[in-house]
C-alpha positions in Angstrom: -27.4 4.3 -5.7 -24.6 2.6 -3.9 -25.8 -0.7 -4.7 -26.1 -0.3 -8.7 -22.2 1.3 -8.0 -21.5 -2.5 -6.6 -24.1 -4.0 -8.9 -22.4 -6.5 -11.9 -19.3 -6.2 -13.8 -19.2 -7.8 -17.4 -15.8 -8.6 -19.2 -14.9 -7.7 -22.5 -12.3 -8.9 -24.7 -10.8 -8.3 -28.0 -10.9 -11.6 -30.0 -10.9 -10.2 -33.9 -9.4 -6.7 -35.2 -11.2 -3.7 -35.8 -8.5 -3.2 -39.0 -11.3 -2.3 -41.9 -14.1 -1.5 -39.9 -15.3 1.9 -40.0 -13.8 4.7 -38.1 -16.8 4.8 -35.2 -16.6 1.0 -34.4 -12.8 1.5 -33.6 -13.4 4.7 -31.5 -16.1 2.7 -29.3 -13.1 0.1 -28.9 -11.0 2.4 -28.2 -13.6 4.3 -25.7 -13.9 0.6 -23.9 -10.6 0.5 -23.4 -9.4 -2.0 -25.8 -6.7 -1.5 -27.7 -4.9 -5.0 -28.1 -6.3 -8.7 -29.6 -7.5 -10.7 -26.5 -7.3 -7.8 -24.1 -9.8 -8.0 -21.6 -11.3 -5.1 -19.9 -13.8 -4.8 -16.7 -17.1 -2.4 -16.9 -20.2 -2.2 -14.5 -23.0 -3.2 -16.7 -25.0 -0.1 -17.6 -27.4 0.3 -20.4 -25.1 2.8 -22.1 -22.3 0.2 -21.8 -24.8 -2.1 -23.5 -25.3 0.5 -26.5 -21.5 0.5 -27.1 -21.6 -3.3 -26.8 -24.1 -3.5 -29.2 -22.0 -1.7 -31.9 -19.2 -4.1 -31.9 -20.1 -7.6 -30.6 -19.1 -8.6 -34.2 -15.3 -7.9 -32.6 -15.8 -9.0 -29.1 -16.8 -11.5 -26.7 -18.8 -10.4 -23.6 -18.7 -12.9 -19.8 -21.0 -11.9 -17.1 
């Protein structure tokens, strides 16, 4: 278990606005941490975090 917990790390940023998207796409933003255009946020990579990716990839872009 302690090596998934060091396992990979993806970064996430913000490059177009969630203004006129529906309501759920902006909470999973907001649930990522993202609040600001090109804000970049850190997360292990998990399948659920790959889910919420998923949902808005139109909005973000993802590095390994």
């Amino acid at each position: 278990m302690a090596k998934n917990a060091e396992g990979k790390t993806i970064k996430i940023t913000l490059v177009r606005s969630p203004i006129g998207f529906p309501i759920p796409q902006k909470a999973t933003l907001h649930a990522l941490g993202l609040r600001h255009l090109n804000q970049t946020v850190e997360h292990q990579d998990s399948p659920s975090m790959r889910g919420m990716l998923t949902k808005v990839i139109h909005l973000i872009r993802v590095e390994e």
